[in-house]
Residue, then its C-alpha position, 0 to 999 in steps of 0.5 A: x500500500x505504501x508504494x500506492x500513497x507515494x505514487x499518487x495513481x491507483x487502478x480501480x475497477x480496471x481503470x487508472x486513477x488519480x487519488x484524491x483521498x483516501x481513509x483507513x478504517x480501524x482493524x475489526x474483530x475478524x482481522x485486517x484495517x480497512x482502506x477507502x479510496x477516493x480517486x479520479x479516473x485520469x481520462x474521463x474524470x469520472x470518480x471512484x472508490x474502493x474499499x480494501x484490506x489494507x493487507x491487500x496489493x494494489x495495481x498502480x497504472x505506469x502513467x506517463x506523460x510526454x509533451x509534443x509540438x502540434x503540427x496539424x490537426x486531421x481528421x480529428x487527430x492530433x499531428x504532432x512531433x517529438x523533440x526527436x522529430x518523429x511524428x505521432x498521428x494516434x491521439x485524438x482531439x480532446x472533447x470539450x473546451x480542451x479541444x476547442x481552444x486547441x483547434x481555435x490557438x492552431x487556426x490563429x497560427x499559433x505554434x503549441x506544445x500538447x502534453x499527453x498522458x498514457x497508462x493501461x493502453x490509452x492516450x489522451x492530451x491534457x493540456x497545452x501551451x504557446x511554445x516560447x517565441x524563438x524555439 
């Protein structure tokens, strides 16, 4: 369990999360303290919670998260490109606001950098920024 508080993300329900709290309950009179998990799914941020023995291992999603420069936006997908050069076409646009204001930021002509998150297969841009003028 200690390796779970020190990372932060915990899967629930085969979903990776992030915790955002999380109780212990007293041990009970057939054995082992209980632990309650409050965490929200990394992707859709939509809540979840878990109860277990505190005995118990956790799974912890290996999360990632890159940052890449946007080159196009086609078909719905993200164009972007590694500091290294190599181009990467798999991410979608992101619903709502997100991906609003990145549609309207890149049509302005602006130059982005996307930052995307990845665990358990799935891939999802969080956020973005100008890039710095002169770069």
């Amino acid at each position: 369990m200690h390796f779970t508080i020190f990372s932060g993300y915990v899967v629930i329900k085969g979903r990776p999360c992030k915790i955002i709290d999380m109780s212990t309950s007293k041990t009970g009179k057939h054995g082992h303290a209980k632990v309650h998990l409050v965490a929200t799914d990394i992707f859709t941020g939509k809540k979840l919670e878990d109860i277990c023995p505190s005995t118990h291992n956790m799974d912890v999603p290996n999360v990632k998260r890159d940052e890449y420069t946007l080159i196009n936006i086609d078909d719905n997908h993200l164009n972007l490109m590694t500091s290294d050069g190599a181009e990467k076409n798999d991410v979608k646009v992101p619903e709502g606001e997100l991906g609003d204001k990145i549609k309207a930021d890149f049509d302005e002509g602006k130059e982005l950098i996307v930052s995307i998150i990845a665990a358990m297969g799935e891939e999802q841009a969080i956020s973005y920024k100008e890039a710095p003028k002169g770069s």
